[in-house]
N, C-alpha and C positions, 0 to 999 in steps of 0.2 A: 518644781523645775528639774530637767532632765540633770543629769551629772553631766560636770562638764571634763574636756579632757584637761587631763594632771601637767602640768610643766615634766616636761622631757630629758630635764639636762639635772644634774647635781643642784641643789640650792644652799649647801651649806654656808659658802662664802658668802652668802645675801640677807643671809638672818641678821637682823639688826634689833638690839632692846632698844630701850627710849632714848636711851644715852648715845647710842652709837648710832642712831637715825637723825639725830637731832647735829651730833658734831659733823656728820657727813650729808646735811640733808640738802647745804649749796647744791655738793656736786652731782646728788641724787635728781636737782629738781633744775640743770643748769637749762635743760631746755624748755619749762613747760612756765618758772620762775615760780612753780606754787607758794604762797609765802607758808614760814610752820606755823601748824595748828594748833591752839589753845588746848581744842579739847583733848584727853587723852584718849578718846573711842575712836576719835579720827588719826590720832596718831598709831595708834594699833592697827586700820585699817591700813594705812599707809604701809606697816611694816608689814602685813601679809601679803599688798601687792609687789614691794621689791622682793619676797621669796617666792615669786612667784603662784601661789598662792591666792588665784585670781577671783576663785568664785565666793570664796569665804571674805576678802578684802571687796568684794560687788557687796555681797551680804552686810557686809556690816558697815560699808558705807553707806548704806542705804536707811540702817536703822539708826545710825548716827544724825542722820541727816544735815545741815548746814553744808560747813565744807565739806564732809563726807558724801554728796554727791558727789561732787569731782572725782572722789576716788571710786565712786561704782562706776559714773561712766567710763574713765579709765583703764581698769581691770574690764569693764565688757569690751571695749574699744579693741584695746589691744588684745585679748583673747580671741576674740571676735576674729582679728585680724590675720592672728598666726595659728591658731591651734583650733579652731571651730572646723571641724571634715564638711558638716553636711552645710551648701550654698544656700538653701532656702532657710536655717537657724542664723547664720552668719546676718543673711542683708535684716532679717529680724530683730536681731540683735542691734544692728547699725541703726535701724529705724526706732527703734525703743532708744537706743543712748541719745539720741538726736531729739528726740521729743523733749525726753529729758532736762536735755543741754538747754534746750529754749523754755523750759518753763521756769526752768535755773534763772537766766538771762530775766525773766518779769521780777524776780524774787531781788535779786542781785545784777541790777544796770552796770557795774563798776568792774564786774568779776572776769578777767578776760579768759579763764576758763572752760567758761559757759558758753562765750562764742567758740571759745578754739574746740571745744570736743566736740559741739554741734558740726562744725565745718568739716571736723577729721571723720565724724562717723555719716556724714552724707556724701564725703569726697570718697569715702571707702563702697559706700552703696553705692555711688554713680560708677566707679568702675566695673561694681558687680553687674548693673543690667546694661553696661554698654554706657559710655563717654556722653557719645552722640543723641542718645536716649534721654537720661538725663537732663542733658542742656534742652530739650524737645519740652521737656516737664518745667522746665526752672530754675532745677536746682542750683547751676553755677551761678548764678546770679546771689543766690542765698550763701552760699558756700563761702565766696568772693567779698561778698560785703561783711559776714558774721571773723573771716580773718583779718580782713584790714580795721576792722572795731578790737580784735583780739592787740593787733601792734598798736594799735590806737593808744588802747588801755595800758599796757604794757611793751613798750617798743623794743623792749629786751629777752622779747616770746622768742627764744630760735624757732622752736618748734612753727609756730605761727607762719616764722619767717619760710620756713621747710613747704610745708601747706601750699602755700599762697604761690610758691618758684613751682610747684608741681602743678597746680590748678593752671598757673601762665603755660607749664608744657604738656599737658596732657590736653587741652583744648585746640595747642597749637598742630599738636601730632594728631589728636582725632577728626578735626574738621579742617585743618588746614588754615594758614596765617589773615588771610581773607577774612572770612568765616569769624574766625577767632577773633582780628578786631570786636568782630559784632558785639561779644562775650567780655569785651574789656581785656584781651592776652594779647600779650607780646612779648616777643625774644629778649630783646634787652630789659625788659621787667624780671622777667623770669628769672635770669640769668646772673641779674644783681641781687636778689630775695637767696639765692642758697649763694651767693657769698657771703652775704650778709650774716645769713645761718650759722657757718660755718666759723665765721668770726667771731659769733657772738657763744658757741660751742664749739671749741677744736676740737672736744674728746667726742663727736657724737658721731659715730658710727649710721644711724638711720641717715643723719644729715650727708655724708659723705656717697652714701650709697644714692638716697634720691637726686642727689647733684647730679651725680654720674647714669641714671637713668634721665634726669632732665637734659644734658647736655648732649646725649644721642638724638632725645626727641626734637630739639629745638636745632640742635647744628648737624644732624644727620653722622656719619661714617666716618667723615675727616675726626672726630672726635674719640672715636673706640678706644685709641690709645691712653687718651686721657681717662676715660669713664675707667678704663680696667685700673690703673694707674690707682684709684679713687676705692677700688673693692678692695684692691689690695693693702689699702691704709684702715680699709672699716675692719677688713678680716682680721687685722692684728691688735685691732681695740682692746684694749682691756675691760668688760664686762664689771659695772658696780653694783645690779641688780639684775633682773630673772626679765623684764625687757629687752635693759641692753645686750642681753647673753643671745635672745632671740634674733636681734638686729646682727647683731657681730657674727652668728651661726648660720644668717641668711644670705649674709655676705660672702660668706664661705661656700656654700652651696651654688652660689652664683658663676665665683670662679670655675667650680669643679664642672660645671654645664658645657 
């Protein structure tokens, strides 16, 4: 496998041993609820994803196997996401954690992991070939049912909750509210899911940010004030790992535009 690119930022605050991953792993895991892992091969993967640290925590999630799925789809997910340059390794990458996630999913009915990373890593593909496209193929449908099995399982998924308010506004902004019924989205769905988000994570930076791109898409311009209002609370996040440093540094970028 090709080398992948290195985390960007300093990671020494994010090194965590077993002790220090385990007393902080709440507030590590507040949006995804992963419960902690017995095994210690998954716990070390773990601690290579919060230092960022992505391809080596893919790897050795992978050889861990069990709950260390979760963390390779995760580390490809989110590497995938922010630091992969070339677009045709990226939606690869999306469609490999998605395979993944659902074969997780036969392995593990209960696990709402395996819906949430399947839905985050086709919700990521379907932006890359176009919204509209997508939904032409399926996928929101797939997408849509694998998050609300995610809250199903765990109703206290921000992340889930994040997903599912983006999916209601990215359908409603690509196809238009019409349309979108068709797709199961609407505004006031939408709208309630990253409150709900946010409620259920006040510290999350990615949730704050996709509110605030959800709330232009769904309520247009009368809103700008508020979405910016929302970068400017991610921007000042305090980062607990080498994700949230990525979310909080995208937020930042976003002002500077």
């Amino acid at each position: 496998m090709a080398k992948w690119t290195a985390f960007p930022y300093d990671s020494a605050d994010y090194r965590y041993d077993a002790a220090a991953l385990k007393k902080h792993w709440a507030r590590l895991h507040a949006g995804d609820v992963e419960p902690w892992p017995k095994d210690e091969a998954v716990q070390a993967a773990w601690a290579l994803f919060h230092a960022g640290e992505f391809q080596k925590a893919y790897d050795a999630g992978l050889k861990a196997g069990g709950a260390g799925i979760t963390v390779a789809n995760k580390a490809q997910c989110i590497y995938a996401n922010y630091l992969e340059k070339s677009e045709k390794t990226k939606l690869a990458m999306f469609q490999e954690a998605a395979e993944r996630a659902e074969a997780q999913q036969a392995a593990e009915p209960k696990n709402p992991n395996a819906f949430y990373w399947q839905a985050y890593a086709l919700g990521r593909y379907s932006q890359g070939i176009s919204v509209a496209k997508a939904l032409a193929q399926g996928l929101g449908g797939t997408v849509k049912h694998a998050l609300e099995t995610a809250i199903k399982l765990a109703p206290k998924h921000a992340d889930a909750h994040i997903a599912l308010g983006s999916f209601h506004a990215e359908v409603i902004d690509k196809v238009g509210k019409l349309i979108g019924k068709t797709q199961g989205a609407d505004t006031a769905t939408g709208l309630k899911l990253y409150r709900e988000a946010l409620k259920l994570n006040p510290a999350s930076a990615i949730a704050m940010v996709e509110y605030a791109n959800g709330l232009v898409m769904l309520e247009g311009e009368k809103k700008l004030k508020d979405a910016e209002k929302l970068y400017v609370d991610a921007a000042a996040c305090q980062p607990m790992d080498a994700m949230e440093r990525l979310d909080v540094e995208m937020a930042k970028a976003e002002l500077e535009d």
